[in-house]
C-alpha positions as CSV (number, residue, x, y, z in Angstrom):
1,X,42.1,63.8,-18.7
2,X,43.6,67.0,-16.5
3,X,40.7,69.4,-15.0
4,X,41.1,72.4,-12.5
5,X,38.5,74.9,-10.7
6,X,40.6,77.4,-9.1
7,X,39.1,81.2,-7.9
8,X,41.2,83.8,-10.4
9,X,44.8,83.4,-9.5
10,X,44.4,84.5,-5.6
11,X,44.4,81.3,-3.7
12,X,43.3,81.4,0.3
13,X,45.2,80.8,2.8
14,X,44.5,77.0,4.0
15,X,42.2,77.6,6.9
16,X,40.3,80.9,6.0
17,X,37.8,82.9,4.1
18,X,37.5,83.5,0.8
19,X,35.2,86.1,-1.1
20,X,34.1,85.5,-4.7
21,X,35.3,89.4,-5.8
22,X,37.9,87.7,-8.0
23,X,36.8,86.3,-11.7
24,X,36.7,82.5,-12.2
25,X,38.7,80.4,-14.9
26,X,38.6,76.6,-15.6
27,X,40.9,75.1,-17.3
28,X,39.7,72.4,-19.3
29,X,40.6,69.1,-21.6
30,X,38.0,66.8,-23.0
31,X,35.8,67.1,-19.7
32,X,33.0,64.3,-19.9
33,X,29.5,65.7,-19.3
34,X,29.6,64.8,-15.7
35,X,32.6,66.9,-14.8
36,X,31.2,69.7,-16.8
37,X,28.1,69.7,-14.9
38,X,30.4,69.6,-12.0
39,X,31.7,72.4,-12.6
40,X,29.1,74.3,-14.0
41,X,27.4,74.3,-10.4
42,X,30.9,75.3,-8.4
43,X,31.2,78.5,-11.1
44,X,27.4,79.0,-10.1
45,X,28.5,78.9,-5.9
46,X,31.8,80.2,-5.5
47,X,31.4,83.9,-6.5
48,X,29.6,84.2,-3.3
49,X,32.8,83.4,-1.4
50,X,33.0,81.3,1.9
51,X,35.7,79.1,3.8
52,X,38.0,76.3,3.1
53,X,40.1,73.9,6.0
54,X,42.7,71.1,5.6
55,X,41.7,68.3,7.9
56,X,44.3,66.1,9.2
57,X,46.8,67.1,6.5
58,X,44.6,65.1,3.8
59,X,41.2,66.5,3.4
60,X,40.0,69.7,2.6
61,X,36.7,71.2,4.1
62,X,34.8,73.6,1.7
63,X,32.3,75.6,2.8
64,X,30.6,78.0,0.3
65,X,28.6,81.1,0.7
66,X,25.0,80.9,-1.1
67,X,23.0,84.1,-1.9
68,X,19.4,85.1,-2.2
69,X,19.2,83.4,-5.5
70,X,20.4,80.2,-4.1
71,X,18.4,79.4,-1.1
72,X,16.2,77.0,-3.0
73,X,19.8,75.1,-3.8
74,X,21.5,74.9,-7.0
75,X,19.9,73.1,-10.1
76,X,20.7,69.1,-10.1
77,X,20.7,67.0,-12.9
78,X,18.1,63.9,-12.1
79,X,19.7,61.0,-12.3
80,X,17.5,59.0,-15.2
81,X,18.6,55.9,-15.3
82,X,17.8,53.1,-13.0
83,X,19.8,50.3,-11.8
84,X,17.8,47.8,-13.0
85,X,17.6,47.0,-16.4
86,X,14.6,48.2,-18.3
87,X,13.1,51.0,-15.9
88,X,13.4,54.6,-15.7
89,X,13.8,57.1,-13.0
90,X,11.4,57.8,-10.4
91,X,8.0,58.8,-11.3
92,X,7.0,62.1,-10.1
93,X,4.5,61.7,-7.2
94,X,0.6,63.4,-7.7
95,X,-2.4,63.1,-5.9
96,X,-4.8,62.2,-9.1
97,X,-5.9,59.1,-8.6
98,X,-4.4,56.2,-11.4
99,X,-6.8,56.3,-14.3
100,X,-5.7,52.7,-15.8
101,X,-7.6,49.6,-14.6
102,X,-6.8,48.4,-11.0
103,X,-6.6,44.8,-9.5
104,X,-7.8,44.6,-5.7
105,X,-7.7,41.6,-4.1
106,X,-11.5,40.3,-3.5
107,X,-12.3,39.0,0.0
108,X,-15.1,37.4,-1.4
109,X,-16.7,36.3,-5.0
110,X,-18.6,39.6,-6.0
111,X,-21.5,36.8,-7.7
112,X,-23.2,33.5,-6.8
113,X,-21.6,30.9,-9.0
114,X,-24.6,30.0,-11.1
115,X,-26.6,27.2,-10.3
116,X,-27.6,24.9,-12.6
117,X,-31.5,25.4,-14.1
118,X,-33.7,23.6,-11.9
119,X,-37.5,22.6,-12.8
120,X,-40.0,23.0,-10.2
121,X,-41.5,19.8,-9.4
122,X,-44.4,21.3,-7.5
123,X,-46.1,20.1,-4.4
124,X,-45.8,16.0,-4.5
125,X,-48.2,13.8,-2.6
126,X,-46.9,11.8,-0.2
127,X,-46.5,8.6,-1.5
128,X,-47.1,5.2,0.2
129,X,-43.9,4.0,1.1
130,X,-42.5,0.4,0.2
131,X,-42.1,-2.0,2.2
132,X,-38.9,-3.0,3.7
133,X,-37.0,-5.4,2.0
134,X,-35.3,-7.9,4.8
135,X,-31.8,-8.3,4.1
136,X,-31.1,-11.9,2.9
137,X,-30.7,-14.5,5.4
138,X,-27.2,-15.3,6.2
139,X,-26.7,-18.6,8.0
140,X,-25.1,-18.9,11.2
141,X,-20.8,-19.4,10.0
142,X,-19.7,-22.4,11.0
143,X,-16.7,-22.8,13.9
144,X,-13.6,-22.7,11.1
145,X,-10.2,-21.7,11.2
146,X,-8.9,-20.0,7.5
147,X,-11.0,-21.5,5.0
148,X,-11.5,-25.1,6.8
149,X,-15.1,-26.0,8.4
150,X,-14.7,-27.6,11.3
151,X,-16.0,-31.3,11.0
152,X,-18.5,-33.0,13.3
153,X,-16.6,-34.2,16.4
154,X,-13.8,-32.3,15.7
155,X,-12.3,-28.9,18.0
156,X,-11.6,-25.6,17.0
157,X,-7.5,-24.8,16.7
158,X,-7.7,-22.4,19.6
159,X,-9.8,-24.5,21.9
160,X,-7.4,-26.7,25.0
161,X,-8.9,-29.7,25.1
162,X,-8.8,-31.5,28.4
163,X,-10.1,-35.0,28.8
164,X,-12.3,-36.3,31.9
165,X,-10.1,-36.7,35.0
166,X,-7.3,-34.5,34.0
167,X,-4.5,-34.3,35.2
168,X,-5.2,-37.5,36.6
169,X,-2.1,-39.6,38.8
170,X,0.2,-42.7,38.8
171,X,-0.2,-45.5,36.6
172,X,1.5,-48.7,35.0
173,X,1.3,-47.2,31.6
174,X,4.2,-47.5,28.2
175,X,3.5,-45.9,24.9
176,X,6.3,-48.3,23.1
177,X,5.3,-47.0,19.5
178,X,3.6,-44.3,17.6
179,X,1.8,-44.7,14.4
180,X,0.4,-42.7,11.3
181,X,-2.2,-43.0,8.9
182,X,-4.0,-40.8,6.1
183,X,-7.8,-41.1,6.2
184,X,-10.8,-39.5,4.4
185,X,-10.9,-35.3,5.9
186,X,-8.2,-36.0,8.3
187,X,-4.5,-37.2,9.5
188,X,-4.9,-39.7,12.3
189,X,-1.8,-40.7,14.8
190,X,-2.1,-43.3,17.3
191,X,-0.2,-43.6,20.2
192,X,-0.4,-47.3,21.2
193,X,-0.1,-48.2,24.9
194,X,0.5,-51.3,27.2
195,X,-1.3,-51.5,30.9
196,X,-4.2,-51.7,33.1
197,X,-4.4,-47.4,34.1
198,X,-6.9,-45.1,32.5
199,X,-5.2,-42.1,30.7
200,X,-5.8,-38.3,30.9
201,X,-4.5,-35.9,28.6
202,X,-4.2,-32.1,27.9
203,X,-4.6,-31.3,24.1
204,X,-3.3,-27.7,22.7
205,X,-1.0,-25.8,19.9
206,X,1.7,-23.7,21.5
207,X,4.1,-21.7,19.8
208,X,7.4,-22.4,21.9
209,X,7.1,-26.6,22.2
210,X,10.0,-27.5,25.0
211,X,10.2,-30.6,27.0
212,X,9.0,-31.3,30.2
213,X,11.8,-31.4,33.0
214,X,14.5,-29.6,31.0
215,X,12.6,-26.6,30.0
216,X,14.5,-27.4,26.0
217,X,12.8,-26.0,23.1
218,X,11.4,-29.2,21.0
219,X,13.0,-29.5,17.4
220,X,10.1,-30.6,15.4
221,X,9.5,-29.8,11.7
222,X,6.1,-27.7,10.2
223,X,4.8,-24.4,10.7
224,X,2.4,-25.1,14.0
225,X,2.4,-27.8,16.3
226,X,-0.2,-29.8,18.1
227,X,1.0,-30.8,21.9
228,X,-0.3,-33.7,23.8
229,X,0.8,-34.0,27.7
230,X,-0.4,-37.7,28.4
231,X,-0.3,-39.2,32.5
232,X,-0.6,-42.6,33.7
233,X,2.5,-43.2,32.6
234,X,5.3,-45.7,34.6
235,X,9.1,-45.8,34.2
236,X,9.7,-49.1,33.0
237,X,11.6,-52.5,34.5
238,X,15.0,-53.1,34.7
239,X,15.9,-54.6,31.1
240,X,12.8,-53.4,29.5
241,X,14.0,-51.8,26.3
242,X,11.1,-49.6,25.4
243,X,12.8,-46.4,26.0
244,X,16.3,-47.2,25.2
245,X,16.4,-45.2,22.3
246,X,15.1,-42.4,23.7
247,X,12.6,-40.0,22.3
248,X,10.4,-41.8,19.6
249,X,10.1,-40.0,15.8
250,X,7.4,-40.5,12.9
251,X,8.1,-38.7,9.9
252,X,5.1,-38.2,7.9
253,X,5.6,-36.2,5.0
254,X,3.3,-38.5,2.7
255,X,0.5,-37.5,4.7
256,X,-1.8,-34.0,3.9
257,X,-1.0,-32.2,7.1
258,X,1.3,-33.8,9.8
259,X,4.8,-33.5,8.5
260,X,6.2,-35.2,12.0
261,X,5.3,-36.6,15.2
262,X,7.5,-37.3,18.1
263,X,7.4,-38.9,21.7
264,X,9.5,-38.3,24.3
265,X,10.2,-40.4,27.1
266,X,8.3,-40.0,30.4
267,X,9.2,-37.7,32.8
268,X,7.2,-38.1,36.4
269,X,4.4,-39.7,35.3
270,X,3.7,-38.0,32.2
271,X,5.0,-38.2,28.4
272,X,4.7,-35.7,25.5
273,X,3.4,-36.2,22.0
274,X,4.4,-33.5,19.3
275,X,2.3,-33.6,16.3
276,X,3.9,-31.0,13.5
277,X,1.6,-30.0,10.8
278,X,1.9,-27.9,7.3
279,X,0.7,-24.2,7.5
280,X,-1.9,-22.7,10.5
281,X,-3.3,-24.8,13.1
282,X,-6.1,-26.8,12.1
283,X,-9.0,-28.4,14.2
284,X,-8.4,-31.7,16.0
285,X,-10.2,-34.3,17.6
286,X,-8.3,-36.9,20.5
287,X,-9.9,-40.0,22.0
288,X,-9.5,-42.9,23.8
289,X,-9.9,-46.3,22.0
290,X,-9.5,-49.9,24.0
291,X,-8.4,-53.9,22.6
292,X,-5.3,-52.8,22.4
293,X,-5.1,-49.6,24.6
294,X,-4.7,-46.6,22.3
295,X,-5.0,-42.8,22.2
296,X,-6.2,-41.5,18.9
297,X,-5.4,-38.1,17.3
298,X,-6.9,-36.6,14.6
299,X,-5.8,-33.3,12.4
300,X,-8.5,-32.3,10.2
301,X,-7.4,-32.1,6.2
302,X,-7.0,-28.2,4.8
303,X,-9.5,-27.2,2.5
């Protein structure tokens, strides 16, 4: 495609005035429509004449004359086609007001929801008001821990039990052997002793067992244990063998609750008795028996 515009062969001098006496020509070969509207407005401008100017040796500055009949500017072609897809042109702006339905955004519901039909009841006499039905007497709960009640005699898990004289002092006192038994609601362990002193003891379940004098945590199998700190107690005589094997176990896994029990050896005047036991803690009862000497514990059954 070749196209030209030029003012009827006399060409201005780069940098001046033209007038628009001389006759236009185009010269023309297979212009699209836009370059023909193109230069259908510069044949409608030039003839009036004006200026043209070479900028920096690449652009040319054209400035054209425009007559009466041009002041309200020359006739454009509106572009009609939209760049997005599916729309037109600009609508033409009016003041009429839009005649099709509108949407305005309500700042509140323009009706009362409707309430559902009522039926006047009318004026009611008072009526004579029941009486109060009492709630239904609940028994005092018994002192349990979990599901267990605690027997007659027997102490709550979370109660220290102390016994009369505690913490007591010096005595002739040796707890050579440890027993176990299962009886009828409970697990009883007997500590058997040999002397003349009255015992005191502290009864409680602690979390972190450890042995006196060495501060040690106590290895003992079950999930809670029962601790017993018992005084009175003597070292015993050159060549008596009570304590030579050291700490004394009892494993009791046949029984309901105690799974082990262990004595340790004294240590100033006092020895321990661990008592492990299956699940929580559960109430317990300790006591003193006599003929033979012996301190009685007693771990109440689950259930």
């Amino acid at each position: 495609m070749r196209r030209g515009l030029v003012p009827g062969g006399a060409r201005p001098h780069l940098g001046g005035a033209f007038d628009g006496s001389a006759s236009l020509a185009t010269d023309d070969q297979g212009c699209p429509e836009a370059a023909q509207v193109a230069e259908d407005f510069w044949l409608e401008v030039l003839p009036e004449g004006g200026t043209i100017h070479l900028l920096g040796g690449h652009w040319l500055l054209l400035s054209v004359d425009v007559g009466e009949h041009e002041a309200a500017g020359p006739s454009l072609v509106e572009e009609t086609t939209d760049p997005d897809e599916g729309t037109t042109g600009p609508a033409t702006p009016t003041d009429e007001p839009p005649t099709g339905p509108t949407t305005e955004p309500s700042t509140a519901p323009t009706a009362e929801p409707s309430a559902p039909p009522t039926t006047d009841p009318g004026p009611t006499a008072p009526s004579t008001p029941a009486a109060p039905v009492p709630p239904p007497a609940v028994p005092d709960p018994p002192t349990s821990t979990g599901s267990d009640e605690v027997l007659a005699g027997f102490t709550a898990p979370d109660v220290v039990v102390t016994s009369p004289g505690w913490p007591g002092s010096g005595g002739d006192l040796l707890a050579p052997t440890v027993r176990a038994g299962l009886n009828d609601g409970f697990d009883r362990v007997v500590l058997d002793l040999t002397g003349t002193t009255t015992p005191t003891w502290l009864a409680r379940y602690t979390e972190e067992p450890v042995r006196d004098g060495s501060g040690l945590p106590m290895l003992i199998a079950g999930d809670s244990v029962l601790e017993l700190v018992v005084t009175g107690m003597a070292y015993p005589e050159p060549g008596d063998p009570v304590y030579d094997d050291g700490d004394f176990g009892l494993d009791t896994h046949r029984l309901d609750g105690v799974y082990e029990v262990i004595r340790t050896t004294p240590f100033e005047g006092q020895l321990q008795l661990f008592v492990g036991l299956e699940d929580g803690p559960r109430p317990y009862r300790v006591f003193l028996l006599q003929e033979p000497l012996r301190l009685v514990v007693d771990v109440q059954h689950a259930g």
